[in-house]
C-alpha positions in Angstrom: 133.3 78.9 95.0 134.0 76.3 91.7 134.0 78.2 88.7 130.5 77.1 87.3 128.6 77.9 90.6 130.7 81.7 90.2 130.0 81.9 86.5 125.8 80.8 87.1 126.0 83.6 90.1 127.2 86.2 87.6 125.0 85.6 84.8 121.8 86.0 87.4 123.3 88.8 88.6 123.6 90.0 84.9 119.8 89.3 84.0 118.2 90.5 87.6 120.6 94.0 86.2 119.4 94.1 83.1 115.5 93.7 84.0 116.0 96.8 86.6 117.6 99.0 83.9 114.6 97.9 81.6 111.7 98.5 84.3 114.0 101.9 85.2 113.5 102.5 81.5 109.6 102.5 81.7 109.7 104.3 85.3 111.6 107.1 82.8 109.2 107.1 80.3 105.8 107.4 83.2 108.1 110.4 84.4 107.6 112.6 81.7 104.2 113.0 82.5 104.9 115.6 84.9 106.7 117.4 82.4 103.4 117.3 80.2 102.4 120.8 79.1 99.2 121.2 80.9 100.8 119.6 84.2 103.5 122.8 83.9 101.1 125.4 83.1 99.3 124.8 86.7 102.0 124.3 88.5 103.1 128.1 87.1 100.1 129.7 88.4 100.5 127.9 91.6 103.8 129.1 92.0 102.6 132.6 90.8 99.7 132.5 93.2 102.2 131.6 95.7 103.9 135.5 95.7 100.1 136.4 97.1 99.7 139.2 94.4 96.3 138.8 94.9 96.7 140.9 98.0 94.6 144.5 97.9 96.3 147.6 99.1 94.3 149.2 102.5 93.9 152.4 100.4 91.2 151.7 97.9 91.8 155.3 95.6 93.1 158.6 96.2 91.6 161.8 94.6 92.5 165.4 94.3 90.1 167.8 94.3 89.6 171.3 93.6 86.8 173.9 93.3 86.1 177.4 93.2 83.7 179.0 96.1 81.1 181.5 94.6 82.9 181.8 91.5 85.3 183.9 92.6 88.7 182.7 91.6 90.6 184.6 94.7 88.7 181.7 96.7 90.0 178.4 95.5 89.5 175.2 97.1 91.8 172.4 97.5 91.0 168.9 99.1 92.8 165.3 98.9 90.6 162.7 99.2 90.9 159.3 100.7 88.8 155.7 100.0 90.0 153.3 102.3 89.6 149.7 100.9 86.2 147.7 102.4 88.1 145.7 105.3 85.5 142.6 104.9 86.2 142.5 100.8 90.2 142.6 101.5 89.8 139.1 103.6 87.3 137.7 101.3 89.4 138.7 98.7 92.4 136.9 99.9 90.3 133.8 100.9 89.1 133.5 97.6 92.6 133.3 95.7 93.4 130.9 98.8 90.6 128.6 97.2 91.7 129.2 94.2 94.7 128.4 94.3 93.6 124.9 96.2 91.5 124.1 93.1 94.8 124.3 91.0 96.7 122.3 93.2 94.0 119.7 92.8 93.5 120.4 89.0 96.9 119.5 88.8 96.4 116.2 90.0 94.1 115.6 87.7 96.1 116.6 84.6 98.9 114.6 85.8 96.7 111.8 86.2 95.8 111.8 82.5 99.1 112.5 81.5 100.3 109.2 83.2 96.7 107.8 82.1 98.1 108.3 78.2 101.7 107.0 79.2 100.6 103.9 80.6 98.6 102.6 77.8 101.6 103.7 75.4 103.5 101.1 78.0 100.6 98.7 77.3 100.3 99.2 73.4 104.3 98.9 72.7 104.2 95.6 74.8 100.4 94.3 72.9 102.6 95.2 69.7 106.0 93.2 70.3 104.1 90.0 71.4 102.2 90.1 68.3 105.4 90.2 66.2 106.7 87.2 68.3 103.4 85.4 67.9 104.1 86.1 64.1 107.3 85.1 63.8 106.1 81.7 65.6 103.1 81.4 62.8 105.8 81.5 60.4 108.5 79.7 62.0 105.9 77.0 62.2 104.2 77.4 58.5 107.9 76.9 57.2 108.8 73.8 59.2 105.1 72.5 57.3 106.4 73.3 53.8 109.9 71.8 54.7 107.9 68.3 55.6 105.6 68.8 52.7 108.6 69.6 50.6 110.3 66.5 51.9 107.0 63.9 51.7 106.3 64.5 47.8 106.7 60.9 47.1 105.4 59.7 49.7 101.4 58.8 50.1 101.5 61.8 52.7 102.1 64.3 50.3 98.7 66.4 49.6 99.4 69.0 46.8 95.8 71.4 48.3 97.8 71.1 51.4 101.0 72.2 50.2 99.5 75.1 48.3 97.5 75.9 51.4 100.6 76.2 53.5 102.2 78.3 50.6 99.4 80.4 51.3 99.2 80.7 54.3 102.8 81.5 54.5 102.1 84.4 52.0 99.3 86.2 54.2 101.6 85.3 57.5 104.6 86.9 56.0 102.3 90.4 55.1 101.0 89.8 59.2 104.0 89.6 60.5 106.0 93.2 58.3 102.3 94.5 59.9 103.1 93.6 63.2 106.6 95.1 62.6 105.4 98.1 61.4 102.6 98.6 64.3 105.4 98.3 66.7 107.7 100.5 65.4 105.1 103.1 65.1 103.8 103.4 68.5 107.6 103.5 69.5 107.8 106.6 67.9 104.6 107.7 69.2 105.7 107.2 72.4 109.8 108.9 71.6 108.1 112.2 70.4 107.2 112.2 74.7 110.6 110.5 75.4 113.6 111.3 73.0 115.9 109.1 75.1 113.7 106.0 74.4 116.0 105.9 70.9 119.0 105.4 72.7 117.2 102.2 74.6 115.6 100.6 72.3 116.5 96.7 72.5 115.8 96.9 76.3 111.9 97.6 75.6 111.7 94.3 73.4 112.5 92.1 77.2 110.7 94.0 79.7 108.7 92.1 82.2 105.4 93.5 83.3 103.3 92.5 86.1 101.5 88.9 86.2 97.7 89.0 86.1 97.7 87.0 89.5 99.6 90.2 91.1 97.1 92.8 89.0 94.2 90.7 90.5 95.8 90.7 94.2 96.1 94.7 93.6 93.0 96.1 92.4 91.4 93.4 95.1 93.5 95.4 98.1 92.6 99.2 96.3 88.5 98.3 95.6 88.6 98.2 99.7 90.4 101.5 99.9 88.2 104.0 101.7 88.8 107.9 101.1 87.6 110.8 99.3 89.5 110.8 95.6 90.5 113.9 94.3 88.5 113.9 91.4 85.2 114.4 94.1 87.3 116.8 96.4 88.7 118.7 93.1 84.5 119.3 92.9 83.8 120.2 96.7 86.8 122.7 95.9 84.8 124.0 93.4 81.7 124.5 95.5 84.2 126.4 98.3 85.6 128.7 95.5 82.2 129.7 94.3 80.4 130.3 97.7 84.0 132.2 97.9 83.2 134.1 95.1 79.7 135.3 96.0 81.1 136.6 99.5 83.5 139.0 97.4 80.9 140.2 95.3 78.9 140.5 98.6 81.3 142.6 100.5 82.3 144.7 97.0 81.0 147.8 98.4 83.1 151.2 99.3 83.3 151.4 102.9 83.5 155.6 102.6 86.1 158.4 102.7 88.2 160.9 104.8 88.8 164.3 103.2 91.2 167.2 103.9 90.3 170.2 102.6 92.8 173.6 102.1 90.2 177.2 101.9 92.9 180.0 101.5 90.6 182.2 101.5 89.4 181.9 105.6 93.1 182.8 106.3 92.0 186.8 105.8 88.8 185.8 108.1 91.2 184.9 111.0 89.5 181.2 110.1 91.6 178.2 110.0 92.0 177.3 106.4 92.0 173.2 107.6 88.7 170.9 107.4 88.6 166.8 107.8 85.6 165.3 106.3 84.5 161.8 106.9 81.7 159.8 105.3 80.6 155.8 105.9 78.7 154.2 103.1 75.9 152.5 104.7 74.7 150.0 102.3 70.4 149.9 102.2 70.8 147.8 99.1 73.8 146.2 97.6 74.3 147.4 94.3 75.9 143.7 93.5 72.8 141.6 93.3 73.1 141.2 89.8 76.8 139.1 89.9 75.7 137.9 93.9 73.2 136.1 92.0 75.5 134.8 89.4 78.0 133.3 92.0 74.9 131.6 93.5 74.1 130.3 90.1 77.5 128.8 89.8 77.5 127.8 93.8 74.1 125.5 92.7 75.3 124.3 89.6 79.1 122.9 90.8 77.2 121.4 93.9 75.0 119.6 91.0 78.1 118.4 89.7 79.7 117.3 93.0 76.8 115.1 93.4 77.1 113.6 90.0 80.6 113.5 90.2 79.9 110.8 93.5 78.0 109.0 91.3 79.8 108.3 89.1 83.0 107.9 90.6 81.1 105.0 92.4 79.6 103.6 89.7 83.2 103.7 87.6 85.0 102.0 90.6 82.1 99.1 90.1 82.1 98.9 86.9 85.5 98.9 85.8 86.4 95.8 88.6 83.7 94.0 87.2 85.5 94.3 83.7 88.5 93.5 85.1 87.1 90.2 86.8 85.6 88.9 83.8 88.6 89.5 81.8 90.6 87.5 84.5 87.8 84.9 84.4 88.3 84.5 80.4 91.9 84.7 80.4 92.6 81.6 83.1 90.3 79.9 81.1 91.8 80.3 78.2 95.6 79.4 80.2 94.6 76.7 81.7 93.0 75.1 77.8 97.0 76.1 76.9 98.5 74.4 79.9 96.2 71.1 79.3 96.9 70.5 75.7 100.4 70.8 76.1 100.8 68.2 79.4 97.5 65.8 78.2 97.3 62.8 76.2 96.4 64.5 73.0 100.2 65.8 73.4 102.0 62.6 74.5 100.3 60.6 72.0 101.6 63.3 68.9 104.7 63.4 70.3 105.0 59.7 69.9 104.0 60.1 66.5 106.2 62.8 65.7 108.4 60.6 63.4 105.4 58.9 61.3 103.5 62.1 61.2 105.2 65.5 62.0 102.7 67.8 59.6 99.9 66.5 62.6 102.5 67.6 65.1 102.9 71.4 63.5 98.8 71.6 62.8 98.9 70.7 67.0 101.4 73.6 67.8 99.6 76.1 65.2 96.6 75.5 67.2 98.1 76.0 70.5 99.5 79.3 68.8 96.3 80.6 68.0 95.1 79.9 71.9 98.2 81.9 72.8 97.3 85.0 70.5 93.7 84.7 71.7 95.4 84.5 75.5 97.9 87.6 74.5 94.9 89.5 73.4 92.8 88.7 76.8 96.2 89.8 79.0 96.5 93.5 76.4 92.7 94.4 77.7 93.2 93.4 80.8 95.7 95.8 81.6 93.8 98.1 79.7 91.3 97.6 82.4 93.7 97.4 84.8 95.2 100.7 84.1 91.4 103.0 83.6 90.8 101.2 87.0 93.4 102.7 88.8 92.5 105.8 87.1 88.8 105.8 88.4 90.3 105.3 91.7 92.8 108.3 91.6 95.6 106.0 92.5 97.7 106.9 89.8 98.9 110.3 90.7 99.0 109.8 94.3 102.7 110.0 96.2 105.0 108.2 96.2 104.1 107.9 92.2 104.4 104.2 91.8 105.1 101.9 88.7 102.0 99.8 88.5 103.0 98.1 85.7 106.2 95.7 88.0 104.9 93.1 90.2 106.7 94.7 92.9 104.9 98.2 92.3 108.3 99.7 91.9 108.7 103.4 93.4 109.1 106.3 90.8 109.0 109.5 92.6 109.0 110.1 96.1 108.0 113.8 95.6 
């Protein structure tokens, strides 16, 4: 291998590195979502739940009694009481944190995908902000080279002095956009290092990373619209309905299922009696005192099934919706690329950069048009994967395992939790 072709080798090698350290600096930052506060607080109950303290002890309440027969002090009575616990209200007990604890685990999933919801569009905002500065930086690298030919054509029959203050201008107000744009990007970096201390220590890679290409964004929310499958936002809400038909069976079988009673009369000992008795009683429930919270837990059972159903709607209606935005975005923003693409290969081009020598200002008006396509086009790709991202939110894709990097064209893997 020559030296060149080892030397070209190295330096891809070098820049395919660099981009995976980048993208494995984003994958990072998505990460902390599961560190998020709410995400933790579930997963601690889960893990509590997970000890079954829940469980109910099979002796309900032990009492000790003790009365006087006929008043007469020399003929005390003694008796220990026993309430076994209500057999049916011990399962549906334990059911009930069972459900419970299900709705947490899918509660979770929820939180965590809001948490990676807000992370994404930090992503999305910090790479909006640093193409504005370079868009900025390109207004005024081109507004400059306009003075310097202006500068240069004074005695010349070119020379306009309203367009020479115009570009003075114009440089003025570019200048104030682009310490804007600056600034803009430098804050929602530190919005996003308050998440991710590290991000600090890795700051220059954020300025190069590559995202996905809206022909690869297109190609994935096309594959994910034909997914089929219950998301968990609608089975966090059938959950729901189990835990409250859950609930009004506990409050159902919250009845005392009776006693057994030993009783110790000292007194029968001088009657040649034995001073022992076992008494046994079985509540027998006629009516169940309960109705009152029974008919709150059917209540509840109604009104989460109402929200199940509405739930479906609208999970339907968001998945529609928010592919329709996306594919009109799409739409706008080829159009837009393809207006780009044209001017800079058609004869409008050719025929200034023949000119270029007779008439360079024409040639910089050209380019600070094109410019103002390409912010209009940088605009259409920032709510596009604005759109992008909320659709794979109303599709609960997101949080599901392996967590993936959505924002790579190879959907990069972050967890495999």
């Amino acid at each position: 291998m020559s030296v060149s072709i080892r030397l070209f080798v190295l330096l891809i090698f070098s820049i395919t590195g660099f981009h995976a350290a980048a993208q494995a600096v984003v994958g990072d930052f998505l990460l902390t979502a599961r560190t998020d506060h709410d995400v933790i607080s579930l997963e601690e109950q889960i893990r509590y739940l997970d000890t079954k303290p829940y469980r109910l002890s099979p002796l309900q309440k032990t009492e000790f009694r003790t009365g006087v027969n006929q008043l007469d002090p020399s003929r005390m009575e003694y008796a220990l009481r026993l309430n076994p616990a209500n057999p049916w209200e011990n399962k549906n007990n334990t059911k009930y944190f069972q459900e419970y604890q299900a709705v947490l685990a899918l509660e979770k999933e929820l939180v965590l995908k809001r948490a990676l919801l807000v992370r994404y569009k930090h992503v999305v905002e910090l790479l909006y902000a640093n193409e504005k500065v370079s868009i900025r930086e390109e207004e005024f690298r081109l507004v400059s080279a306009q003075l310097s030919v202006l500068e240069r054509q004074q005695q010349s029959s070119f020379f306009k002095g309203d367009d020479y203050l115009d570009a003075n201008l114009r440089q003025m107000d570019i200048m104030v956009s682009r310490e804007e744009s600056v600034f803009e990007y430098d804050n929602q970096f530190q919005r996003m290092a308050t998440l991710y201390p590290p991000m600090e220590a890795n700051k220059k890679m954020w300025k190069d990373i590559v995202f996905i290409s809206v022909e690869r964004m297109e190609r994935v929310v096309d594959s994910l619209y034909l997914v089929t499958g219950t998301p968990s936002t609608l089975a966090y809400r059938e959950k729901q309905i189990d835990l409250a038909n859950q609930e009004y069976k506990l409050e159902k079988s919250n009845i005392n299922a009776g006693f057994v009673q030993a009783e110790y009369q000292e007194f029968r000992i001088n009657q040649n009696r034995k001073p022992w008795n076992i008494n046994m009683g079985v509540t027998i429930p006629i009516t169940n005192p309960n109705k009152g919270d029974m008919t709150k837990r059917k209540l509840e059972v109604i009104e989460a099934q109402h929200e199940r159903d509405e739930t479906k709607s609208e999970v339907l209606a968001n998945k529609e919706m928010a592919r329709n935005h996306f594919k009109n975005l799409v739409s706008r923003y080829n159009d837009i690329h393809q207006k780009i693409e044209s001017l800079r290969v058609g004869n409008l081009a050719s025929a200034l950069s023949n000119m270029k020598e007779n008439n360079p200002t024409a040639v910089i008006r050209f380019q600070g048009n094109v410019l103002k396509l390409k912010a209009m086009e940088l605009k259409l790709k920032h709510e596009i994967l604005i759109s992008y991202i909320d659709f794979l939110g109303f599709t609960d894709q997101l949080q599901k395992r392996p967590l993936i990097n959505f924002l790579t064209n190879n959907l990069a893997v972050l967890s495999v939790e």
